[in-house]
Structure formats: structure tokens, C-alpha cells
C-alpha positions, 0 to 999 in steps of 0.5 A: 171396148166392151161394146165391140166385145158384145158385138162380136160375140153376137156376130159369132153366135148368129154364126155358128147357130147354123153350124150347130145345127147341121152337127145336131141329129134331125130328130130329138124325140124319144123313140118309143120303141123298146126292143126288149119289151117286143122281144119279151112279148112275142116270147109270151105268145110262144114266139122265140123271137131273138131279136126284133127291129122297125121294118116299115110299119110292121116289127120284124122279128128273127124268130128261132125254129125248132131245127135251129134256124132263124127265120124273119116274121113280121108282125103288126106292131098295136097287136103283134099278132103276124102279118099275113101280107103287106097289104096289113101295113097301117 
């Protein structure tokens, strides 16, 4: 009895492995990417960036105008210093 018992619950574990897996995210690392961190930094450069995001190899941030606008600028993400042309992408 025990024996069969054993067996079955290996054969429902090889089973459901496959299944798990479909259900788990494909990527498990730390993104490393800390949206407050940017937004405090670019606002340290006397950019009034209100929000920020990955776009490609560059940070887009939504910068806030003088007139109230918000404008999106993208900046290069080891200095985010602003990216005068995509031919800056890393």
C-alpha cells in the first residue's frame, strides 16, 4: 500500500512540475530599477520629473513645465543626463 501510495504521488508530482511552472512568472529576478530613487535624482538635477519608467534602454521620465504641462524626456540611464537622439541608446 505504501508503495503504490509513493508512486502516485511521484507520478502527480512529475506531472503537475510542468504546470507549476506555466503559472510561475518567466522572470524571478529583483528588478533593479527604483522609481523613487530616479524621480528624487532627476529632481536633484532641477528636473520636475513626476513620474518615470523603463522605455528601451533609456528612462522616460513625465517632467512637469512652468505652464503646467507635462512633457515626456528621455534620459540615459548610468548618468540621466538627457538623451539628445536615440542613436544614445546603450
Amino acid at each position: 500500500m505504501f508503495k503504490r501510495t509513493a508512486i502516485a504521488l511521484s507520478a502527480i508530482t512529475l506531472f503537475a512540475a510542468p504546470a507549476l511552472a506555466m503559472t510561475t512568472p518567466s522572470s524571478v529576478t529583483v528588478d533593479s530599477f527604483n522609481k523613487e530613487h530616479v524621480i528624487a535624482s532627476l529632481q536633484q538635477r532641477g528636473v520636475n520629473a513626476q513620474d518615470v519608467e523603463r522605455w528601451g534602454s533609456f528612462i522616460r521620465a513625465f517632467v512637469k513645465q512652468a505652464d503646467g504641462t507635462v512633457k515626456s524626456e528621455l534620459f540615459k540611464p548610468d548618468t540621466l543626463t538627457p538623451a539628445t537622439n536615440l542613436a544614445d541608446a546603450n
